[in-house]
N, C-alpha and C positions, 0 to 999 in steps of 0.2 A: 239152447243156452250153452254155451260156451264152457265148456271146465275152467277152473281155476289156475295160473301158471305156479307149481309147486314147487318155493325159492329152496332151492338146494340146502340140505346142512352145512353148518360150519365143519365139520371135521371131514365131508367129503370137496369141499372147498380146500382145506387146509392140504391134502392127499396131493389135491389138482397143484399148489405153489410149490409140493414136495417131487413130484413127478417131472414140472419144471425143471428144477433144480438141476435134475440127472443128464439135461443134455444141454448145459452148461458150461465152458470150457473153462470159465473161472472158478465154476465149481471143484472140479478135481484137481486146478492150480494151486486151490489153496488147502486142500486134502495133502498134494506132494510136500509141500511147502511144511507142511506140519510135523511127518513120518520122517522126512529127509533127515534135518539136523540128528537125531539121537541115531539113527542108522551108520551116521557117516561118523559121528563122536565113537561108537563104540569099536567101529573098523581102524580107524584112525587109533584109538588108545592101546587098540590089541597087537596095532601094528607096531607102533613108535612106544608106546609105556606112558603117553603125555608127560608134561611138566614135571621135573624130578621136584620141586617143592611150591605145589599150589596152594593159594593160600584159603583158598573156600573148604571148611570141614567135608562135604561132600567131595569135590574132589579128593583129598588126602584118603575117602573111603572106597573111594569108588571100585578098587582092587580088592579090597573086602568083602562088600559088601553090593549083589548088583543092585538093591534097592535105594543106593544113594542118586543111580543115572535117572529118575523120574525126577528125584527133587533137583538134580541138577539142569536138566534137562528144563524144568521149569522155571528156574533164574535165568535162565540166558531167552529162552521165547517169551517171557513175559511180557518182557521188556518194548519190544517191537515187531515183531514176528507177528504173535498171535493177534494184537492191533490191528496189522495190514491182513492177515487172513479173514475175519471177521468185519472187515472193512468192505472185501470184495465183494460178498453179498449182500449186505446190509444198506450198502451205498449205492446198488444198481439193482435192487429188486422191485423198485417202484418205478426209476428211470430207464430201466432197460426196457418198459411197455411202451414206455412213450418213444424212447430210439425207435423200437421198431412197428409204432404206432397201432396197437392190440388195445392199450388203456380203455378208450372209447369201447371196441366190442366186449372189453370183460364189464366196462361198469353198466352197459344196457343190456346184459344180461340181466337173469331174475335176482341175481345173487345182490344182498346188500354192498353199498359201501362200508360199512363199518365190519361185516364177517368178508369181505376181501381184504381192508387194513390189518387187521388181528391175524388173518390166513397167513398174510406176507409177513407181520410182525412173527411169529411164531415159528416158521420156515427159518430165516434170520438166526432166528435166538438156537435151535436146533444146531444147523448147518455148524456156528461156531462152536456150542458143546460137543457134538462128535469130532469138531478137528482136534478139539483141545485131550479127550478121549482116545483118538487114536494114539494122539503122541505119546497119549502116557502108555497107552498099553504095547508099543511098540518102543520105549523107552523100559517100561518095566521087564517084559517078554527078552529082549536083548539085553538088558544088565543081567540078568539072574541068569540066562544062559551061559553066560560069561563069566560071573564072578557068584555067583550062588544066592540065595535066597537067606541070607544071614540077616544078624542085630545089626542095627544102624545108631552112630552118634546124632544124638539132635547137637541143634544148632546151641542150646547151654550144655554142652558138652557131656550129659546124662546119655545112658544106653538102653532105649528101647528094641521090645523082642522083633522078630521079621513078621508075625502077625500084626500086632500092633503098628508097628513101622508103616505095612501098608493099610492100613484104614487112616490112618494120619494122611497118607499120601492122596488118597481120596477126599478127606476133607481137603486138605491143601488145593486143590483142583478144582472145586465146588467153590471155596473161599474164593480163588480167581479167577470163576467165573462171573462172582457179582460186578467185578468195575469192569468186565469184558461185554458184560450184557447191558452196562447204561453205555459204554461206545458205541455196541451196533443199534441203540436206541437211539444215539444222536445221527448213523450213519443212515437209518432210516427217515427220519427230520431233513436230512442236506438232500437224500435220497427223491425224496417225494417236492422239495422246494426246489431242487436245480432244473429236474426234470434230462439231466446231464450222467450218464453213467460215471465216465470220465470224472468231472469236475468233482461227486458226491464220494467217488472212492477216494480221491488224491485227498479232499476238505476233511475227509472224514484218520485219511494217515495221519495229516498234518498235525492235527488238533495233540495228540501226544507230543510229538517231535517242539509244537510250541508251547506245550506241556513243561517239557525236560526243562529249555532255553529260558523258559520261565522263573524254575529253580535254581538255575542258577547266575539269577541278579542279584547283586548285594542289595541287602534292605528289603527285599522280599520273602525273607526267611517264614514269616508271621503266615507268609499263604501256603507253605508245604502241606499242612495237615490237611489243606479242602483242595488239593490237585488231584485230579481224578486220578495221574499217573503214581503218585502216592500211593495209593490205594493198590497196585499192581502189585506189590509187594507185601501188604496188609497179611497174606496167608501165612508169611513166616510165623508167624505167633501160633498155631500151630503147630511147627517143627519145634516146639520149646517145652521143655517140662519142669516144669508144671504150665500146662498153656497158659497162654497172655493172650487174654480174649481181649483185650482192650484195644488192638490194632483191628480184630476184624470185627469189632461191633462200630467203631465208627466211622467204619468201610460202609458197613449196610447203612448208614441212611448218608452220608456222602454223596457215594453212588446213585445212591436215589432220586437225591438231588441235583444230580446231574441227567440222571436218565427220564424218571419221571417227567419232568414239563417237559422234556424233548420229542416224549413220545407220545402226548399229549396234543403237543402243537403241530407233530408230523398228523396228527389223526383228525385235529379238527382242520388242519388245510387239505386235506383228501377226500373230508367231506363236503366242503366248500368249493372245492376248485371245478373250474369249467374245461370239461371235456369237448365240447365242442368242436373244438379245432382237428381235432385230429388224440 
């Protein structure tokens, strides 16, 4: 009698798409991509003095206070940056099996379909939290070396302490992490539909960039609050004292509504699709 073929766990599945990851060259492209910007702002500021009257409260602190360069650090990659880094994975983690033709040998393994979607989904959702992690910790680590670990102005012009300042600053990162994680839920959808590494990374930038151009049509004003790219911004509420939860609660189900059916439909086409081929 034959033994049984014993289908692997999901969390040593999950291990197997995280090991992946490591020998990856987009991987640590978009690692660099993260660390760079606040590395080269704070050389650059130390060197030149920046702008003698910027008009962001964060910069005007930044000489004060180093824990203004996370939050600042976070307006400027919000925006596009951390989109296209969370894109690079997201958008090639199902079509980079098929480029290089493994799909077939991973799904006739023992391993389900659905605990290798979740495996890859979850890799994705990680990969972009540690980019978005390092930069703040290499943004906060480099400001406070620099200009001290002081009170920081929020953004309604109140003074909170440099402990508080940073657990704000952790929420704020968490906050933008929610419209970063229905992206890479859409970049997994284009990912597993293209079958195109190429095609699912670029569809997957673009959707922002036609985001912005969106906003600004006249007479499309009424669609700002449901744009996903809206929502990048949502954490400022936040940086505001007394916070204004109102921006980042209707972030979370926005978002959702963006990422959920995407990551729904990327799941039941990866259950349905024919391997066959290759």
């Amino acid at each position: 009698m034959e033994a049984a073929v014993r289908q692997p766990r999901w969390p040593a599945i999950l291990r197997w798409e995280l090991y992946k990851l490591r020998f990856q060259r987009r991987t640590y492209l978009g690692l660099v991509l993260a660390v760079l910007p606040p590395a080269i702002f704070v050389v650059f500021w130390n060197l030149h003095q920046g702008p003698r009257h910027p008009h962001n409260v964060f910069a005007r602190e930044i000489t004060q206070t180093g824990l203004a360069m996370p939050v600042l650090m976070l307006l400027f990659e919000s925006v596009l940056l951390f989109p296209i880094i969370g894109s690079l994975v997201a958008g090639d983690i199902f079509a980079n099996e098929d480029g290089n033709g493994t799909l077939k040998t991973i799904l006739t393994r023992s391993a389900e379909r659905g605990q290798i979607f979740f495996a890859k989904a979850v890799a994705a959702a990680l990969y972009a939290l540690l980019a978005l992690l390092l930069a703040t910790v290499v943004a906060t680590a480099s400001g406070v070396a620099s200009w001290g670990f002081n009170r920081v102005v929020t953004l309604s012009g109140t003074v909170v302490s440099a402990p508080k300042a940073l657990l704000l600053i952790v929420g704020a990162n968490l906050c933008y992490f929610v419209p970063l994680l229905a992206l890479v839920c859409i970049g997994l959808l284009l990912s597993a539909l293209t079958r195109n590494s190429a095609a699912a990374v670029l569809a997957t930038v673009a959707l922002p960039i036609v985001l912005y151009i969106v906003a600004q049509i006249p007479g499309l004003e009424g669609t700002h609050p449901y744009l996903l790219t809206e929502q990048f911004q949502a954490w400022q509420g936040l940086m505001r004292t007394p916070t204004d939860w109102g921006p980042v609660l209707h972030s979370l189900w926005v978002c959702a509504a963006y990422g959920l059916p995407a990551l729904a439909l990327g799941y039941l086409h990866f259950l349905r699709r024919d391997v066959a081929g290759g």
